[in-house]
C-alpha positions in Angstrom: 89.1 148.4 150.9 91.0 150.3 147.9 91.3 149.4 144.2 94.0 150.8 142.2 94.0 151.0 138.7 95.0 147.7 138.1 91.6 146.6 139.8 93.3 145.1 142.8 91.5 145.5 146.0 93.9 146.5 148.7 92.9 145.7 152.1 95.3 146.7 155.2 97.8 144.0 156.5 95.3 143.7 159.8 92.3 143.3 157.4 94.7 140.6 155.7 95.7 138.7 158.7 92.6 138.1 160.8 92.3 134.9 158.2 95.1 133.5 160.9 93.9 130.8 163.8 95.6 128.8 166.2 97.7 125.5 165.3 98.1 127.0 161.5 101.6 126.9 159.6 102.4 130.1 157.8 104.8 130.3 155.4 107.0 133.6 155.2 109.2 134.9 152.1 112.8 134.0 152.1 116.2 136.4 152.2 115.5 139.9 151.1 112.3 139.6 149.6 110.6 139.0 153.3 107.4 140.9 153.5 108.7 143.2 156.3 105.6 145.0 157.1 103.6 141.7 156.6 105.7 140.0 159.7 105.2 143.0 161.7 101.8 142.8 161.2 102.3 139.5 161.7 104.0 139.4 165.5 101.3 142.0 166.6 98.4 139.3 165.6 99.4 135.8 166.9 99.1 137.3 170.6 96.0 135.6 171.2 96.8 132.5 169.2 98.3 129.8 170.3 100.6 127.1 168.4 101.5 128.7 165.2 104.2 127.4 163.7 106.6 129.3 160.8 108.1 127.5 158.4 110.6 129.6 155.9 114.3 129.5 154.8 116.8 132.2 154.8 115.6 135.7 155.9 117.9 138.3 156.7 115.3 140.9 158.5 113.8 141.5 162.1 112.1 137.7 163.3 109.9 139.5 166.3 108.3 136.1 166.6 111.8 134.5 167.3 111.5 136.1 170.5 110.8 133.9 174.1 107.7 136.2 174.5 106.1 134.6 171.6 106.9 130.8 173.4 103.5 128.8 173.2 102.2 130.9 170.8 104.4 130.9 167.6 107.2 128.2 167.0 109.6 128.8 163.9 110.4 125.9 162.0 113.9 126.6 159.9 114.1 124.9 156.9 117.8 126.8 157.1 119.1 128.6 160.0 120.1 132.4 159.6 121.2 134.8 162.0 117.6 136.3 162.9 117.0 132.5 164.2 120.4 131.2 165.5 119.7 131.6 168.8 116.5 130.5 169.3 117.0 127.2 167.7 120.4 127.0 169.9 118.1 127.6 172.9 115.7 125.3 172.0 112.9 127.8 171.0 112.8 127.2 167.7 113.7 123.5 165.1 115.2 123.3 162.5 114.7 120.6 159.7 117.7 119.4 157.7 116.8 119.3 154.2 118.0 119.2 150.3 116.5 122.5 149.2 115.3 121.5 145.6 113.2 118.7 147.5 111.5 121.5 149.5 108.8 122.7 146.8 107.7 119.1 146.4 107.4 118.3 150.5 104.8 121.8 149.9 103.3 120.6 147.2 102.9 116.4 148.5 101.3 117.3 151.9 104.5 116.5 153.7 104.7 120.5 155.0 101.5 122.3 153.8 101.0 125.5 153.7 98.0 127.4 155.5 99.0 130.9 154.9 102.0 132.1 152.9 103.0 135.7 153.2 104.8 137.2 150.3 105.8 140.1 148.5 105.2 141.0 145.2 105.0 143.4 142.5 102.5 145.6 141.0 100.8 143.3 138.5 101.1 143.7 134.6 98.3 141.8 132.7 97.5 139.7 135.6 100.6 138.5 136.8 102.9 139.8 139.9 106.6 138.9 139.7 107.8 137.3 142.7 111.0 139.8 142.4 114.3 138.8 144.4 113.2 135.7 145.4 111.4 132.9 143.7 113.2 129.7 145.3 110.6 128.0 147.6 108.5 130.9 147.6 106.7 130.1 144.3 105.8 126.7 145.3 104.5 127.9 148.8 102.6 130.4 147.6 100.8 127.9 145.0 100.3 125.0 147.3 98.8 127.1 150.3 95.8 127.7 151.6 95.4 131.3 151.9 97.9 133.7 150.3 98.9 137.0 151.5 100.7 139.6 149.2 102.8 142.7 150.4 102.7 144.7 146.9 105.3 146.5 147.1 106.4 149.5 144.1 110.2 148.6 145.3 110.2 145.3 144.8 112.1 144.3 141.1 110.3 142.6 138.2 112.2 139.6 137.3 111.6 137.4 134.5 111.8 133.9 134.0 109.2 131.5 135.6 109.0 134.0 138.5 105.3 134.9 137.8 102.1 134.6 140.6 98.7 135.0 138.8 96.5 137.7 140.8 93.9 134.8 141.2 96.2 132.8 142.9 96.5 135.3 145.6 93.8 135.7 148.3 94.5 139.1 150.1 96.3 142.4 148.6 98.2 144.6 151.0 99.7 147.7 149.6 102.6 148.7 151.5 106.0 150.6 150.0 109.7 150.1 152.0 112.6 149.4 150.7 114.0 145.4 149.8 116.0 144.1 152.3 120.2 145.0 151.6 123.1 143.0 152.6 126.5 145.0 152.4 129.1 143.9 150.6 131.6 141.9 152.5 135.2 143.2 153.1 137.8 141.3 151.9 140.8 139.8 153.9 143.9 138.1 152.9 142.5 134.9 153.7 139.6 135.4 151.4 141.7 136.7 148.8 144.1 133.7 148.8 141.2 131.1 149.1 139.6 133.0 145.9 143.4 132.9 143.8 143.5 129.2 144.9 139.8 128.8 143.6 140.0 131.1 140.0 142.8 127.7 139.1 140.2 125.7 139.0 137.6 127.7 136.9 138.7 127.4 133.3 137.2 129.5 130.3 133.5 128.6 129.4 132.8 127.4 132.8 129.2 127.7 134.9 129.1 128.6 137.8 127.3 128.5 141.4 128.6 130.8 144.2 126.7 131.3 147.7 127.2 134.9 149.6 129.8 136.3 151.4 133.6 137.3 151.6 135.2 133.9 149.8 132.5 134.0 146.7 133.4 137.5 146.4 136.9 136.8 146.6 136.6 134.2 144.1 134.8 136.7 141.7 137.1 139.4 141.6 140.0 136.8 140.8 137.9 135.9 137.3 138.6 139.3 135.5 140.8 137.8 133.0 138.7 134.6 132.1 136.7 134.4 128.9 133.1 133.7 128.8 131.9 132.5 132.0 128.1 131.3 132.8 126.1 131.3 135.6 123.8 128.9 137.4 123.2 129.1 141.0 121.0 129.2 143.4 121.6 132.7 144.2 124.0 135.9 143.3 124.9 138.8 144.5 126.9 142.6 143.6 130.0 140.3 143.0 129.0 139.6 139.4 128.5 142.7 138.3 132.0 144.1 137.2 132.3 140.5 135.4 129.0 141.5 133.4 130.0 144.8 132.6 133.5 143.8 131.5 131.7 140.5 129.6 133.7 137.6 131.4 130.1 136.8 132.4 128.3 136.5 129.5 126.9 133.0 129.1 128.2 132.2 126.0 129.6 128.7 126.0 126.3 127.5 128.3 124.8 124.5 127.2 121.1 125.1 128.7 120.0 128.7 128.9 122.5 129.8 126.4 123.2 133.8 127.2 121.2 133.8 130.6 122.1 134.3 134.1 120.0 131.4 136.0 119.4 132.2 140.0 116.3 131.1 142.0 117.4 133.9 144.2 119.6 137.3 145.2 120.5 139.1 147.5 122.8 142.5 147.6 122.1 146.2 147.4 119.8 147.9 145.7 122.5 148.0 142.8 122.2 144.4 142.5 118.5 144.7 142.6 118.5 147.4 139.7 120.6 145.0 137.4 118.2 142.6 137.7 114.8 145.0 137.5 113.2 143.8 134.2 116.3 142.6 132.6 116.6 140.2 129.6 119.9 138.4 131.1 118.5 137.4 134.7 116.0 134.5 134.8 114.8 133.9 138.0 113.0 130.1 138.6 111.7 128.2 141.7 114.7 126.0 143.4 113.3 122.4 142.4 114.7 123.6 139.1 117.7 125.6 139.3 118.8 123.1 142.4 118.0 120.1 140.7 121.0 118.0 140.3 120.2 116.8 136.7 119.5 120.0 135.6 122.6 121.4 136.7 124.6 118.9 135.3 123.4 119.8 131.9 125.5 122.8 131.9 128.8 121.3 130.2 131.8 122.3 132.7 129.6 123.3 135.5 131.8 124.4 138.5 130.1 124.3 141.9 131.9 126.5 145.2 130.5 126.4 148.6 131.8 126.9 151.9 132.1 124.5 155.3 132.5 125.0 159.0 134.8 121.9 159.0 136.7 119.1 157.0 137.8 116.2 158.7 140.8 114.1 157.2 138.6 111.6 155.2 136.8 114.5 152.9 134.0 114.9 155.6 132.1 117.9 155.2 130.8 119.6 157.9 128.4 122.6 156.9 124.9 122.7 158.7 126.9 121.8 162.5 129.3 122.1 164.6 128.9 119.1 167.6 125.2 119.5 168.6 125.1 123.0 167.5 123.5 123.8 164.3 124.5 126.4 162.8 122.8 127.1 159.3 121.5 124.6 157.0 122.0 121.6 154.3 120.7 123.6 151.6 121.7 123.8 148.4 124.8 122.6 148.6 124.8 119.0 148.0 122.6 119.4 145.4 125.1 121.0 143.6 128.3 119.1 144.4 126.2 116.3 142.6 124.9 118.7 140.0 128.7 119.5 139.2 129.6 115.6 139.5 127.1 114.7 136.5 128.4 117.7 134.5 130.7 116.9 131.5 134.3 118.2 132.8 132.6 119.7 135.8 133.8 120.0 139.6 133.1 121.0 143.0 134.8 123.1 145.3 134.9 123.6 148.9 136.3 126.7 150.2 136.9 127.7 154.2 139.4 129.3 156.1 141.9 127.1 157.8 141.4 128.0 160.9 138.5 129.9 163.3 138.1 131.6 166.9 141.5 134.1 165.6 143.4 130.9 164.7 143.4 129.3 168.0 141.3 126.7 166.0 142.0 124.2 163.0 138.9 123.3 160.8 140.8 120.8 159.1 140.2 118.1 161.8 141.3 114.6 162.6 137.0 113.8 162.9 134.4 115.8 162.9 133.5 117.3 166.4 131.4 114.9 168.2 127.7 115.4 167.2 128.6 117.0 164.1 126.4 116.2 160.9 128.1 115.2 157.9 126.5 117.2 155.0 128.4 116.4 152.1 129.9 112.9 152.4 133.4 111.3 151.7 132.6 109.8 148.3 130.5 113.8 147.0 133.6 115.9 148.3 136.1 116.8 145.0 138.4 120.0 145.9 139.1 121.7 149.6 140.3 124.7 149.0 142.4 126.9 152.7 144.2 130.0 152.2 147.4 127.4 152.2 146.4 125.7 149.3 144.1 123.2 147.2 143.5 119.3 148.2 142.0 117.1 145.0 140.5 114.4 146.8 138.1 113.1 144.2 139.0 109.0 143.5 141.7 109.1 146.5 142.7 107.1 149.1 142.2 107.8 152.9 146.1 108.3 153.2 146.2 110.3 150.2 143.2 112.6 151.2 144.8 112.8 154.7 148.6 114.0 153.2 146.4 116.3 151.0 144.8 118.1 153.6 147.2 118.3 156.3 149.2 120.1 153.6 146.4 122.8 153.2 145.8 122.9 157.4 147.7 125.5 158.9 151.1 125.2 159.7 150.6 125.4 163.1 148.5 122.5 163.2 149.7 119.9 160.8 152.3 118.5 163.2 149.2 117.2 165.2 146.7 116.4 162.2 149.5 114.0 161.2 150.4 112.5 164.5 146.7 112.1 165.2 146.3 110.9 161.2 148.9 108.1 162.4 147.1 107.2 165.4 143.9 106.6 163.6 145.8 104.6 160.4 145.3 107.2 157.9 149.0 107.6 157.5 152.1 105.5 158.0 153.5 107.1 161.3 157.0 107.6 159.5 154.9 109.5 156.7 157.7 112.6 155.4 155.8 115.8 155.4 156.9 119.0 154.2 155.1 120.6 157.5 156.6 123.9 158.2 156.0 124.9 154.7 153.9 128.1 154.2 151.5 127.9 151.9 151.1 126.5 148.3 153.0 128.6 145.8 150.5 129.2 143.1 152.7 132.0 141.8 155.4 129.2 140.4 152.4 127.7 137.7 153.1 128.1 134.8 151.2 126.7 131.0 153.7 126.4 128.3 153.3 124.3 124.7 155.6 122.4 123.2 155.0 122.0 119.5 151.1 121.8 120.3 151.8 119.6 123.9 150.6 121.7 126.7 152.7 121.1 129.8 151.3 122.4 133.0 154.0 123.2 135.4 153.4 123.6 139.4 155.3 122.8 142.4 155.3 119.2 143.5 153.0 118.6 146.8 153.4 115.2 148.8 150.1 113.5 147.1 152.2 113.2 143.8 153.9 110.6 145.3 151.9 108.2 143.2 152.8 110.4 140.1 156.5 110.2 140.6 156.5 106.2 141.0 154.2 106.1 137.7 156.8 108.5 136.0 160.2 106.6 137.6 159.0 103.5 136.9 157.6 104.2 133.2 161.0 105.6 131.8 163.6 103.7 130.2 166.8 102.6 132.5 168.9 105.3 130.2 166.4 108.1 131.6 167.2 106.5 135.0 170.6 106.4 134.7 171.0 110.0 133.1 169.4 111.5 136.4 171.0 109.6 139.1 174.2 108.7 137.8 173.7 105.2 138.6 171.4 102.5 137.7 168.6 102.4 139.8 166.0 99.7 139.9 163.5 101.1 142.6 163.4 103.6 145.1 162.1 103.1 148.9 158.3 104.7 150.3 161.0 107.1 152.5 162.9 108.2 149.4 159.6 108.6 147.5 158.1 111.0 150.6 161.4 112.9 150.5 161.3 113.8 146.8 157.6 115.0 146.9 158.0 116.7 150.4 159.8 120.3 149.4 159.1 123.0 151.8 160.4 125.9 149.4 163.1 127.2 150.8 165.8 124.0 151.6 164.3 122.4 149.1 162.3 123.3 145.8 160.6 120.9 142.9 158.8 121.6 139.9 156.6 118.9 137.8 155.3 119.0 134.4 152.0 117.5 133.9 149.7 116.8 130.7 146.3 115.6 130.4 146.2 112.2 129.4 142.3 111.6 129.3 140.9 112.3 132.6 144.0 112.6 135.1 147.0 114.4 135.3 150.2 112.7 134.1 153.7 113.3 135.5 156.3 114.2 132.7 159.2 116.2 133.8 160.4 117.2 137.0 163.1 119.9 137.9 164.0 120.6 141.4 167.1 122.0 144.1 167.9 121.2 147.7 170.0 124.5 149.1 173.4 123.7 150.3 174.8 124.4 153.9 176.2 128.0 152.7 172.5 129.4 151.9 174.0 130.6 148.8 174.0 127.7 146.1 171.7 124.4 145.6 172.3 121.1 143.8 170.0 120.7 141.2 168.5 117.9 139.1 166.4 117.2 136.1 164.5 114.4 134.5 161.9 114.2 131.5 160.2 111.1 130.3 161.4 109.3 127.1 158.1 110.2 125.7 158.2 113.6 125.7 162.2 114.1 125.2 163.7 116.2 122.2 160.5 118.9 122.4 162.7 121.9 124.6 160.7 120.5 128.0 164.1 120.0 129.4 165.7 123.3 128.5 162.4 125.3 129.2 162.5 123.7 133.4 166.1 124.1 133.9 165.3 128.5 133.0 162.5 128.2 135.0 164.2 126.0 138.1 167.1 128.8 137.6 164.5 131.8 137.4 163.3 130.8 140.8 166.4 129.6 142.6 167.8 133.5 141.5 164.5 135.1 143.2 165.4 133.2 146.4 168.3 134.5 146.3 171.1 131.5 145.5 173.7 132.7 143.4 175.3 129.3 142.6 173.6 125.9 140.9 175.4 123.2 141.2 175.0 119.8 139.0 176.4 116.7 138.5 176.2 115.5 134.7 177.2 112.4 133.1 180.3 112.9 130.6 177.7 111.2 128.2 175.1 113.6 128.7 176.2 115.5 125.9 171.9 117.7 126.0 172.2 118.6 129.6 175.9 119.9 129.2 174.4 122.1 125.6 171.5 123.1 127.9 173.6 124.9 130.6 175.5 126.3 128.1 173.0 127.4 126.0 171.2 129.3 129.2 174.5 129.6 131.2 177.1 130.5 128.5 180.3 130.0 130.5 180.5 127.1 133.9 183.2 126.4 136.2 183.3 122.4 135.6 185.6 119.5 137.2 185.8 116.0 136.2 185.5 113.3 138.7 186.0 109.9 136.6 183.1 109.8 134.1 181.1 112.6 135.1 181.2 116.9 135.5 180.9 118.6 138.7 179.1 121.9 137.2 178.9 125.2 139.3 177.0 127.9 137.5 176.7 131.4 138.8 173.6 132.9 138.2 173.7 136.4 140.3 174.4 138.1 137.0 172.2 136.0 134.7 169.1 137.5 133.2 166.6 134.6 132.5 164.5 135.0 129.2 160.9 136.2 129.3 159.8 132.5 128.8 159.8 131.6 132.2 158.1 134.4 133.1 154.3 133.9 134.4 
């Protein structure tokens, strides 16, 4: 037995472990702060043991006792599933027990899952207290509600602050042992990544919290954030993608309403240049998971924006995360907990992110149902936004049909023809539902924010779910409004010609709205829009803006920009049909415009403009 100079006695891991008998359940560290030389140890001691059973979450090194030579003598228990475990709890060898992870501690702590032995690592102490380093989550409240605890001490191993702190009485056995922590690399991005991450950055807004998971899409999402203004975090865990946004002070947790100025994690997991931004600094705090994961702690944090990721989405908002069929695949975790976290928060949301398709896109994860046997982790009424590399469906507070339309739109293209067939079979959709389905993907570059003597309009491209927008703003405006942009007076337009105006596929057809916030929902205001003629060269166009927002240069400002983009398409020609009354639209050409061919037919202009030589104003620009 050593001391050091702290007054520890060290004893060796065998020394350590011989406190192990059979039918015991031993808890071992989670992600990167596993006690490698611990579980070693560990695998070499059970062999004359029988029914030990290991209980831990995410761990990211070797799991010898995974292996079929260990059957009957060790049995892991995966609270979540990762790759070091996969297989055996595919194969039967290993369970896995679906679980909320803030609820975790407290099933320690109430006798539900006690703890024999929990093997950990640790710091050197300083005044009587180790630091639990990279990892506090579950590990804190194992380690306090077991029996015997066992601590690798380990001169590598980070000091993190926050309530991240193991008093040296509260640890039984001291092993000495110096290796590095755990590393994951840093993912590569892809193009799908990168467009699920531009599709994600729309939703964050300055001042937001956030909570990102691991992996190529959070990182995506990160690197998307660089011009965004003072950004918080609170989430379950981090990795390197923060970094450049704390250097560059994007992240700075400012505009946080509970740790003001503090990164929040109960976890991380990177390389070592993670682990030395977060060795004894001020900015991390590091607590146990029933408090960072706690849903009403997380929705203290004013605009609190949660992103996870899902192996499917079926057409009702169905999240699939933990399973595919009867094949589990990773765990509930902390997801849920902070999809309701982010519903609680004031002006918060949730976002799912996945690729649209798997298996080298021979498979859609946007799905009629869920594969038989799969588990639904987050449910129909929790899910908010799904975000594909095609796009972005709102589903929050919509219908079945409209949540169907939504994400048959952000399917890939390749797919949707079925999704919607089969969507019609099961009554989700009308079977003569008008969908845009060849269209590529959502054209995010087209948004624009513009104000209008202090009005901020939000312009985008119309999708088929603003159907119900477009009734609200055609039914809402005066017949004069009406009259202006059909030529005729219309009373009320059919479901079919309602589908065909929101269904634009962005080439034949093009449409831009104008929305405002009018409380909690986006409101329809203004919509500008083309259909390309037979000749490929010149499109009809057509413009409307509400009575209530007339006379503030909305108008003038969507024809530019519905010229701007019909130019970069490549039409030459616009083509419009005015009213011989409608003295505004005919100034508005020729204010942009200057000179138009124009023919009379009875009381109204037939108005070509050529645009190949026109220059459109910086305005429109994004």
């Amino acid at each position: 037995m050593a001391k050091n100079s702290s007054g520890i006695n060290f004893v060796t891991a065998e020394k350590a472990l011989d406190c192990l008998k059979s039918g015991q359940r031993v808890f071992i560290g989670s992600g990167t702060a596993e006690p490698q030389h611990l579980v070693r140890v560990f695998s070499e001691k059970v062999s004359p043991l029988a029914d030990i059973e290991v209980v831990h979450i995410l761990t990211v090194g070797t799991a010898p006792y995974a292996d079929r030579s260990f059957v009957g003598k060790v049995r892991h228990n995966a609270l979540f599933i990762g790759a070091n475990m996969r297989e055996a709890v595919g194969a039967g060898l290993a369970d896995y027990t679906p679980c909320f992870l803030h609820e975790i501690p407290k099933m320690f702590r109430n006798g539900k899952l006690p703890i024999d032995v929990a093997l950990i690592q640790t710091t050197y102490p300083r005044q009587g207290l180790c630091s639990l380093g990279v990892a506090v989550d579950i590990i804190k409240a194992a380690a306090e509600s077991a029996s015997y605890v066992i601590a690798q001490v380990n001169d590598q191993m980070p000091w993190t602050n926050g309530d991240s702190y193991i008093h040296v009485d509260d640890i039984d056995a001291f092993v000495e042992y110096s290796e590095p922590i755990l590393e994951l690399d840093i993912p590569e991005n892809t193009a799908v990544a990168a467009w699920i991450g531009k599709y994600v950055s729309r939703l964050i807004e300055d001042g937001s919290t956030l909570q990102l998971g691991i992996g190529a899409i959070p990182n995506a999402v990160l690197s998307e954030l660089g011009n965004k203004r003072n950004l918080g975090i609170h989430s379950e865990m981090v990795s390197d993608g923060i970094l450049p946004l704390i250097e560059s002070g994007v992240i700075n947790g400012k505009c946080k309403t509970i740790h003001r100025n503090k990164i929040v994690v109960s976890f991380c997991m990177g390389t070592k240049a993670l682990y030395d931004a977060v060795n004894d600094s001020p900015l991390f705090e590091f607590y146990p998971c029933d408090y960072v994961n706690d849903p009403f702690v997380i929705a203290k944090n004013n605009k609190m924006v949660s992103i996870n990721s899902a192996l499917q989405v079926d057409l009702t908002g169905q999240v699939a995360a933990d399973s595919i069929g009867t094949r589990f695949y990773s765990g509930v975790g902390g997801q849920v907990d902070f999809i309701r976290g982010a519903a609680g928060s004031k002006g918060g949301r949730s976002i799912i992110g996945l690729p649209a398709t798997a298996k080298g896109g021979t498979v859609s994860r946007i799905v009629p149902v869920l594969t038989e046997g799969t588990g639904v982790v987050t449910t129909r009424a929790d899910v908010d936004f799904v975000v594909t590399e095609y796009g972005i469906a709102s589903l929050k507070g919509k219908t079945i049909r409209e949540r169907a339309i939504a994400l048959i739109q952000i399917a890939h293209p390749s797919f949707r023809k079925s999704l919607a067939e089969r969507a019609a079979e099961l009554g989700y959709i009308d079977s003569n539902q008008i969908l845009p389905l060849e269209a590529e993907r959502y054209r995010v570059d087209l948004e624009r924010n513009r104000e209008f003597g202090g009005l901020n309009v939000f312009f985008r491209p119309i999708k088929p779910t603003d159907e119900k927008k477009l009734r609200e703003l055609f039914y809402s405006q005066s017949e004069r409004t009406t009259y202006m942009r059909f030529g005729m007076h219309v009373k009320n337009l059919s479901s079919e010609q309602f589908q065909k105006l929101v269904a634009i596929d962005y080439h034949n057809s093009m449409a831009i709205g104008g929305f405002v916030k009018v409380g909690g929902r986006e409101r329809l205001i203004a919509v500008g829009r083309y259909y390309l003629e037979y000749d490929g060269t010149s499109a009809e166009v057509a413009f409307t803006v509400h009575d209530e927002y007339q006379g503030r240069g909305i108008g003038k400002y969507m024809v530019e920009l519905i010229g701007s983009i019909a130019k970069k398409e490549g039409i030459t020609k616009l083509k419009a049909v005015v009213l011989d009354e409608n003295i505004r639209m005919k100034q508005i050409f020729k204010e942009l415009f200057g000179s138009f061919e124009q023919e009379r037919v009875g009381d109204r202009l037939c108005i070509t403009i050529d645009i190949a030589s026109w220059h459109d104003a910086q305005t429109v620009q994004d």
